[in-house]
C-alpha positions as CSV (number, residue, x, y, z in Angstrom):
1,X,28.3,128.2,135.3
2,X,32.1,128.6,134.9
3,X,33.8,128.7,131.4
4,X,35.7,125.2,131.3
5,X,39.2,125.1,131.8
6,X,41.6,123.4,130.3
7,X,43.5,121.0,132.2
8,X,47.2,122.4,132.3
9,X,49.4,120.1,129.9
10,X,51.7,118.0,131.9
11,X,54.7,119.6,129.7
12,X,55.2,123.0,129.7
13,X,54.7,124.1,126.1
14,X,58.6,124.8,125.9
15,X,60.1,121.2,126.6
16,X,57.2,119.5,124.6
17,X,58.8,122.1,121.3
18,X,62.3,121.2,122.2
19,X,61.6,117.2,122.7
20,X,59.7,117.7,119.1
21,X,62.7,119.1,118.0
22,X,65.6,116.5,119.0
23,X,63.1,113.6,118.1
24,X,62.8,115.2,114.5
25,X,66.4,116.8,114.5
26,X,68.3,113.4,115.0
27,X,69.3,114.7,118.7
28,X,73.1,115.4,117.2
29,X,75.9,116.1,119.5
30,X,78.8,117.8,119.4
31,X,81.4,117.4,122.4
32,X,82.2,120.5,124.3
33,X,85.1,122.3,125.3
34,X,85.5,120.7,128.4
35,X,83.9,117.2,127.4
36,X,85.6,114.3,125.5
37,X,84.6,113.0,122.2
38,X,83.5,109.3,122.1
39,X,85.9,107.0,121.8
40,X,86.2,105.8,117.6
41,X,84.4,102.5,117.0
42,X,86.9,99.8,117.4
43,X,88.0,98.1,113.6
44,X,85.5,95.1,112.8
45,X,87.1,92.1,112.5
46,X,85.3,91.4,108.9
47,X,87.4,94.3,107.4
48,X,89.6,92.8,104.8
49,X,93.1,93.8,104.9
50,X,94.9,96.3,102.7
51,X,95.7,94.8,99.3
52,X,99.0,94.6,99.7
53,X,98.7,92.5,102.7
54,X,97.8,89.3,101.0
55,X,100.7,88.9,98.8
56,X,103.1,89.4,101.2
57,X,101.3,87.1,104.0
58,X,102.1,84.5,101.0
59,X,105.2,84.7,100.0
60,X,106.1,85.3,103.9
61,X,104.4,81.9,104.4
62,X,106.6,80.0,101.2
63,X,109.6,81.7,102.8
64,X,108.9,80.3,106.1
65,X,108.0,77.1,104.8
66,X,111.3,76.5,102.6
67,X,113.4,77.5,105.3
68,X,111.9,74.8,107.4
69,X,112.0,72.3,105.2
70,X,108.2,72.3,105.1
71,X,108.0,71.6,100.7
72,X,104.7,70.4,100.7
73,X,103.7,73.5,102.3
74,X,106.0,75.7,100.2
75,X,104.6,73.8,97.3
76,X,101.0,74.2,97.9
77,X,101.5,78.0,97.4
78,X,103.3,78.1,94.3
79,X,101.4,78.6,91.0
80,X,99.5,76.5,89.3
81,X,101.9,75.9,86.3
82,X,104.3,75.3,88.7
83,X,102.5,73.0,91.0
84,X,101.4,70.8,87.6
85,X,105.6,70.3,87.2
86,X,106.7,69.5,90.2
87,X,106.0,67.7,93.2
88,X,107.4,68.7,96.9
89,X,110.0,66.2,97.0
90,X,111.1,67.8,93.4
91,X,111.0,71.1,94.8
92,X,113.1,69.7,97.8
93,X,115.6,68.4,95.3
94,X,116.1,71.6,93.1
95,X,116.4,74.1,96.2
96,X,119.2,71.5,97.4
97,X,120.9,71.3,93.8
98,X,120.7,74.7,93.3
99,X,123.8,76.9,94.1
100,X,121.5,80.3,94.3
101,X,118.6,79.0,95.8
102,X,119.8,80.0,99.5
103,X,120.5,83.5,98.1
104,X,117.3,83.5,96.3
105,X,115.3,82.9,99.7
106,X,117.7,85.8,101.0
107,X,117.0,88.1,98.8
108,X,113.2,87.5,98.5
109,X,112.9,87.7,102.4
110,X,114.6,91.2,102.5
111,X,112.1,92.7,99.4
112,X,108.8,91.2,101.7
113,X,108.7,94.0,103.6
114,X,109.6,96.6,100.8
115,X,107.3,98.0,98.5
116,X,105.3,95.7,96.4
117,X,103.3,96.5,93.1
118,X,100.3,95.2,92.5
119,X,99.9,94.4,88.7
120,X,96.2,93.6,86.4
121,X,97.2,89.5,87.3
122,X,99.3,89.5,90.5
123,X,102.3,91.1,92.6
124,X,106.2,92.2,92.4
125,X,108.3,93.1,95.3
126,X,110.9,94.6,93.3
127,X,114.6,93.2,93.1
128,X,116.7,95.1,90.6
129,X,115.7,97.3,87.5
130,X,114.4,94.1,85.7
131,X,114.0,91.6,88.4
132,X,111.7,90.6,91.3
133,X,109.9,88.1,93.1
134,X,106.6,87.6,91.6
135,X,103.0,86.3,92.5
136,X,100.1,85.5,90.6
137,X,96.4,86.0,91.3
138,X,95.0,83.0,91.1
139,X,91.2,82.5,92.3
140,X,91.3,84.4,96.0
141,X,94.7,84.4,96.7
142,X,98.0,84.7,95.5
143,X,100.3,81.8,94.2
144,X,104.1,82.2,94.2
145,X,105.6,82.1,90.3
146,X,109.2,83.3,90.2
147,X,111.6,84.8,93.1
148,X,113.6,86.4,90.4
């Protein structure tokens, strides 16, 4: 009788090794010369935004607000201590009696887009040596508490 055979493996010995090999290895890729790399994974939206972002989205939004004559929405972003003493139509009243308020608003809207220093309890966006517009943290977000 004939010695048995094996039956011939339906991989040659050297593709089986080198499927082993990228199933074990992780299968990695690296572009070649002449091929592009994958495009980067675009940002996900649940990325919060730089720290710096959120003070100046709210003092952008009281700007915007007291220019348009929109105090209860300028109110609802200033401070707590501040919200506790006035009331919108108070705010109203002191931004109309007040000689510097206009060039307050001025002022506060040209520093937004500067620099802005993020303190242990809130923000500056520097004015002068010893003045700026300041925010406190208060809860999640920031809360308008000076703009000098």
């Amino acid at each position: 009788m004939p010695p048995a055979t094996s039956p011939r493996p339906w991989l040659p010995v050297s593709t089986v090794s080198l499927t082993a090999l990228l199933v074990l290895g992780g299968c990695a890729h690296t572009p070649g010369p002449r091929e592009e790399a994958p495009a980067p994974a675009p940002a996900r939206a649940d990325t919060p935004p730089p720290a710096e972002d959120a003070p100046r989205a709210v003092l952008t939004r009281f700007l915007d607000g007291v220019e348009a004559g929109d105090w209860e929405g300028a109110w609802s972003l200033l401070s707590a201590p501040l919200r506790a003493r006035y009331t919108p139509e108070r705010l109203h009243e002191d931004f109309t009696r007040e000689p510097l308020a206009g060039e307050r608003v001025r002022r506060a809207r040209l520093v937004v887009a500067g620099p802005v220093r993020l303190t242990a309890t809130g923000a500056e966006f520097p004015l002068g040596p010893e003045r700026a517009v300041r925010l406190e943290r208060e809860a999640e977000t920031y809360r308008v508490t000076g703009l000098e």
